[in-house]
N, CA, C and O of each residue as an XYZ file, in Angstrom:
340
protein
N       7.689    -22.306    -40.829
C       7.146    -23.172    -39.792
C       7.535    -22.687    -38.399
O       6.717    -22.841    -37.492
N       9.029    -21.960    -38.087
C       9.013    -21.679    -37.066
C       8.110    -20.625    -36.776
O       7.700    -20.768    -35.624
N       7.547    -19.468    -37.416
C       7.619    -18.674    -37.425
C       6.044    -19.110    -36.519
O       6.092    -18.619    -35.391
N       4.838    -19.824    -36.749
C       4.048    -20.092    -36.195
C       4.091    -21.106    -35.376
O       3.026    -21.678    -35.141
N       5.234    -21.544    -34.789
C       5.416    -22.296    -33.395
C       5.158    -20.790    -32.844
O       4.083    -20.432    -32.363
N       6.129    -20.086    -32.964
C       6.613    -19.298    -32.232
C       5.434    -18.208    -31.666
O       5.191    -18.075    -30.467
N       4.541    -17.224    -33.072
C       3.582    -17.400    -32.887
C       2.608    -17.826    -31.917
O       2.003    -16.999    -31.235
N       2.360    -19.454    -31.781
C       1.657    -19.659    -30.972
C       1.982    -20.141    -29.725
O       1.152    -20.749    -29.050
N       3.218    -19.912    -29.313
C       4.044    -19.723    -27.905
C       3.521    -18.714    -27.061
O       3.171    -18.813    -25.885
N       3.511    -17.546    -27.950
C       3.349    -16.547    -27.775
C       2.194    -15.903    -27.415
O       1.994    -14.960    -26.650
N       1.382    -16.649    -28.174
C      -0.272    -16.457    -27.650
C      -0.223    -17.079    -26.553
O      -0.487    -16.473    -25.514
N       0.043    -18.108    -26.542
C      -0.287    -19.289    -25.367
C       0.258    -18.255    -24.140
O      -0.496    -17.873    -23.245
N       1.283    -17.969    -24.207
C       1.934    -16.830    -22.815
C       1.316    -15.896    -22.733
O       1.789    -15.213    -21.824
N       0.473    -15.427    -23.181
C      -0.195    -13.826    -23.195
C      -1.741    -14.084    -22.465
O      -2.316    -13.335    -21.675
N      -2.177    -15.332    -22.979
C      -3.118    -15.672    -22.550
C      -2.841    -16.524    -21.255
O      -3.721    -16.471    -20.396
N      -1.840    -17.228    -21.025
C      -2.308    -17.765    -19.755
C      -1.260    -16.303    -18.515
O      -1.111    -16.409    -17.298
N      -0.799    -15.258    -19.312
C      -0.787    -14.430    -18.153
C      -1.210    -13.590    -18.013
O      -0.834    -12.827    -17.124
N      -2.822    -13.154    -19.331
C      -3.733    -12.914    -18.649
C      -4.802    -12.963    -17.966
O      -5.610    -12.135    -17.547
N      -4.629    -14.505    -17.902
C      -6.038    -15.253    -16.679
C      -5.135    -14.845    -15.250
O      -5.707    -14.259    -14.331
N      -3.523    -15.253    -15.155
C      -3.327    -14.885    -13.859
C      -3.289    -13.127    -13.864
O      -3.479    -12.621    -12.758
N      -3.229    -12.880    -14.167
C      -3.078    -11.338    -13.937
C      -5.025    -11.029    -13.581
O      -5.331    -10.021    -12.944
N      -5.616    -11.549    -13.843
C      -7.384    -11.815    -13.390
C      -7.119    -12.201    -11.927
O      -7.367    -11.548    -10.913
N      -6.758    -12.981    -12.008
C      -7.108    -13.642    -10.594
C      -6.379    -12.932     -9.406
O      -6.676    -12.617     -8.254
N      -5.297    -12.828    -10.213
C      -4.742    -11.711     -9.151
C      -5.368    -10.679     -8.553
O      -5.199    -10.272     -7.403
N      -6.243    -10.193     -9.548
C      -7.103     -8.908     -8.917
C      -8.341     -9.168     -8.297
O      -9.079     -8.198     -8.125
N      -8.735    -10.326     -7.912
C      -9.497    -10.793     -7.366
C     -10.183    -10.128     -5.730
O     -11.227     -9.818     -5.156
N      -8.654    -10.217     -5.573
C      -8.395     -9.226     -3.516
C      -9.371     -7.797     -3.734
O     -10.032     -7.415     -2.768
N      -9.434     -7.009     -5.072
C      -9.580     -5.905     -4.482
C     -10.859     -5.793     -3.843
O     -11.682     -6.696     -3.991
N     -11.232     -4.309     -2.824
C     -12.165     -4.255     -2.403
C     -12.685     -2.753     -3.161
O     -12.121     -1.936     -3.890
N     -13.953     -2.861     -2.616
C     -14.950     -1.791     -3.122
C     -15.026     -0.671     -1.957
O     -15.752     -0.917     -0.993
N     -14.313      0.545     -2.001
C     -14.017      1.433     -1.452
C     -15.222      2.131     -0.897
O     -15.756      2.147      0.212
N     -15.594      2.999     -2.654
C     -16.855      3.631     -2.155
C     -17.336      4.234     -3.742
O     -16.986      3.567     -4.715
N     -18.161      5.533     -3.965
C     -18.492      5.826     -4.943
C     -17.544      7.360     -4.873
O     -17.422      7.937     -3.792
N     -17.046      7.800     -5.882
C     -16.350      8.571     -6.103
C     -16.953      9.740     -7.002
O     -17.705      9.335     -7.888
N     -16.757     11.122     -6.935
C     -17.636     11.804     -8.282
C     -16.895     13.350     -7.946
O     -16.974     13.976     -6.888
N     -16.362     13.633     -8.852
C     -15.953     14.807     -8.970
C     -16.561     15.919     -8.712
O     -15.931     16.964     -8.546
N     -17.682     15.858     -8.654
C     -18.726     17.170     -8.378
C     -19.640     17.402     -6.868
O     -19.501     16.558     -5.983
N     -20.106     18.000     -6.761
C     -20.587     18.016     -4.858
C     -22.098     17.150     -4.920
O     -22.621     16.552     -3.978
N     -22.649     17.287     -6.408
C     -24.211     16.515     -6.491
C     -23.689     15.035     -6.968
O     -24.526     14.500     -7.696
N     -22.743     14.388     -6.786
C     -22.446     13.153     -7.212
C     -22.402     12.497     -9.086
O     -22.328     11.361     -9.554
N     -22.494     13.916     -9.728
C     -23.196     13.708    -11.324
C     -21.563     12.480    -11.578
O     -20.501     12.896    -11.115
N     -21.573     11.461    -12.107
C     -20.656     10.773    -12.700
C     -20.166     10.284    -11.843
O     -18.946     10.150    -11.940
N     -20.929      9.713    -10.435
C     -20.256      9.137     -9.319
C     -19.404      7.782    -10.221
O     -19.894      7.394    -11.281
N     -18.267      7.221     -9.739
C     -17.437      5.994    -10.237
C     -17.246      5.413     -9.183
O     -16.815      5.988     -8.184
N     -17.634      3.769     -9.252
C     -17.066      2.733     -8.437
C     -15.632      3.449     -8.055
O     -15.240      4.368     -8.774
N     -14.919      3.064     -7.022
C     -13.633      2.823     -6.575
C     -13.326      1.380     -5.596
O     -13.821      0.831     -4.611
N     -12.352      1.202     -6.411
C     -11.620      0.115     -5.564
C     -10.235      0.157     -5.384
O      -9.617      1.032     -5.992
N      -9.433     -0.876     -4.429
C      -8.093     -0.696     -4.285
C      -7.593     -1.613     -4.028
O      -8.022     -2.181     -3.023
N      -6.804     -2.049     -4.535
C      -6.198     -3.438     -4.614
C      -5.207     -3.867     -3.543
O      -5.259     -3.316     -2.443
N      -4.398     -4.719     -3.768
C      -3.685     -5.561     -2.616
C      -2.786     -4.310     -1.993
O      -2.795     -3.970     -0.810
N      -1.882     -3.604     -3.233
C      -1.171     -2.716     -2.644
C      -1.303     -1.428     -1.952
O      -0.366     -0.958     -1.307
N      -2.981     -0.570     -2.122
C      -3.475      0.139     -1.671
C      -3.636      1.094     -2.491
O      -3.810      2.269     -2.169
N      -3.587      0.639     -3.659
C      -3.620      1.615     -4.941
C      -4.982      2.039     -5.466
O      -5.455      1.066     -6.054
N      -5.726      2.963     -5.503
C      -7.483      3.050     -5.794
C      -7.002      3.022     -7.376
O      -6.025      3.369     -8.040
N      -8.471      2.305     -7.600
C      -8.879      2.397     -9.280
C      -9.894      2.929     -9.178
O     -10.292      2.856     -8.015
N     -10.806      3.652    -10.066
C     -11.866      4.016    -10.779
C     -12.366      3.244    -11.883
O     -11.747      3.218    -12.946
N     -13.468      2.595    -11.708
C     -14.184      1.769    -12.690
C     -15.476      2.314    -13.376
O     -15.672      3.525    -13.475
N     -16.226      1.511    -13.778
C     -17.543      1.955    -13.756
C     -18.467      2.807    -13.319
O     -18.297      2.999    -12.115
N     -19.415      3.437    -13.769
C     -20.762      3.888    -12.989
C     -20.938      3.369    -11.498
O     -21.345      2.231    -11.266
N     -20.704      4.005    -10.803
C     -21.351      3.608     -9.483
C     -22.343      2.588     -9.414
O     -23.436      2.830     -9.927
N     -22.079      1.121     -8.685
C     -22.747      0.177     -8.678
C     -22.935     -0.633     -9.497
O     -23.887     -1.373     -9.250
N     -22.156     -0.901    -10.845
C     -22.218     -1.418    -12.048
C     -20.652     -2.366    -12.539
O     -20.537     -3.199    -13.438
N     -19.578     -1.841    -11.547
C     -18.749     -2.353    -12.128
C     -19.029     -3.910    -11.529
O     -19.852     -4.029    -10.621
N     -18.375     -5.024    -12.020
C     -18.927     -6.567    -11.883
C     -17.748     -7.677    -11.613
O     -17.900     -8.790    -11.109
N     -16.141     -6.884    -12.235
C     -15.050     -7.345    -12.316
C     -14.063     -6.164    -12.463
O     -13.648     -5.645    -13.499
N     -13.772     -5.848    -11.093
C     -12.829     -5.023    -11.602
C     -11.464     -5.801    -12.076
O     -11.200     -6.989    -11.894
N     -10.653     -4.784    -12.748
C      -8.851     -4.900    -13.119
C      -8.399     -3.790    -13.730
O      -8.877     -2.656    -13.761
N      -7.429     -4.238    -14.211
C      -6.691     -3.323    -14.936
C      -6.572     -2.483    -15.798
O      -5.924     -1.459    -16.014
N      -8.252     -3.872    -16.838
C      -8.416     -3.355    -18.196
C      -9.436     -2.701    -18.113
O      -9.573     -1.791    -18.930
N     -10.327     -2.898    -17.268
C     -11.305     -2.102    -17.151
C     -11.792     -0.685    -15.972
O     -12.866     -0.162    -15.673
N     -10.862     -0.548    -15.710
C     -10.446      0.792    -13.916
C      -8.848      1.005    -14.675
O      -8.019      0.314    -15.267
N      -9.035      2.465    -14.219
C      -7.528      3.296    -14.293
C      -7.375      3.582    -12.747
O      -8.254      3.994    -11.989
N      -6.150      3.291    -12.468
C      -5.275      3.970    -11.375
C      -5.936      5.714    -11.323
O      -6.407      6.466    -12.176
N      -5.625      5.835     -9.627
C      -6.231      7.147     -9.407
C      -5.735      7.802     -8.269
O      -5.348      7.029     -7.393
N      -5.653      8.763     -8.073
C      -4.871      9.055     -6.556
C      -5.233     10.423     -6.733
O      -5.431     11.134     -7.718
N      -5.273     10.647     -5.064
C      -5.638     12.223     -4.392
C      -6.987     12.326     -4.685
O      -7.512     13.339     -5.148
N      -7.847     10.755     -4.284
C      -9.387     11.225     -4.283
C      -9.695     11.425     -3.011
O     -10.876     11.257     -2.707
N      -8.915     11.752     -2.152
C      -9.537     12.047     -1.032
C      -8.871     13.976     -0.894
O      -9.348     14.794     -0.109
N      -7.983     14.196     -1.656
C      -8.033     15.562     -1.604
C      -9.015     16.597     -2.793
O      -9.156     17.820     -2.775
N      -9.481     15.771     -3.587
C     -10.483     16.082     -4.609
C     -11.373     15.650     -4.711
O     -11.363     14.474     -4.348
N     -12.689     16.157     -5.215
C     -13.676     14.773     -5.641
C     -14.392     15.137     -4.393
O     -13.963     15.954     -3.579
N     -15.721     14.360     -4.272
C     -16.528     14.017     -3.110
C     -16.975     12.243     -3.197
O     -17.191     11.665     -4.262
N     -17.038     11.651     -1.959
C     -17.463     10.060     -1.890
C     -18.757     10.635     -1.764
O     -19.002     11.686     -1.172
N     -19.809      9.691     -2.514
C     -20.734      9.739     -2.275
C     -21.301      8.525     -1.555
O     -20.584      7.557     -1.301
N     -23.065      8.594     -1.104
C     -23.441      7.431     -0.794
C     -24.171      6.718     -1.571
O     -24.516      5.587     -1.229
C-alpha cells in the first residue's frame, strides 16, 4: 500500500513540475530562422529564453510551443550557420 501512495506522490510532483517548467518557458522569444547551409536547406526556428540561451526547434515557422522538450540548446550560431529570412 505504501508503495502506491508513494507512487502516486510521485506522479503528482512530476506532473505538476512539468506544467511549471511550461510556463516558465513561456518568456521566450523568436530570434530568427537558423540553417546551417548558405541556401537556407533545414532553416530551424530559434529562440532564447529568459537567460539568453538560443534553442533550435522546429522547421522554420512551425514551431507553436517552444521548451525544453521540444528545442535543444545551441550556441555559436552566430559564428556558424547563416540566419535566414
Amino acid at each position: 500500500m505504501n508503495r502506491r501512495l508513494i507512487r502516486a506522490l510521485m506522479f503528482s510532483v512530476a506532473a505538476l513540475l512539468s506544467v511549471l517548467a511550461a510556463q516558465a518557458q513561456t518568456t521566450w522569444t523568436h530570434v530568427g530562422c537558423w540553417s546551417p547551409y548558405p541556401n537556407c536547406v533545414g532553416a530551424k526556428d530559434v529562440y532564447q529564453d529568459s537567460t539568453g540561451q538560443l534553442w533550435q526547434c522546429r522547421a522554420c515557422g512551425t514551431t507553436t510551443n517552444p521548451s525544453p522538450t521540444t528545442c535543444y540548446k545551441s550556441s555559436n550560431l552566430n559564428s556558424i550557420g547563416y540566419w535566414c529570412a
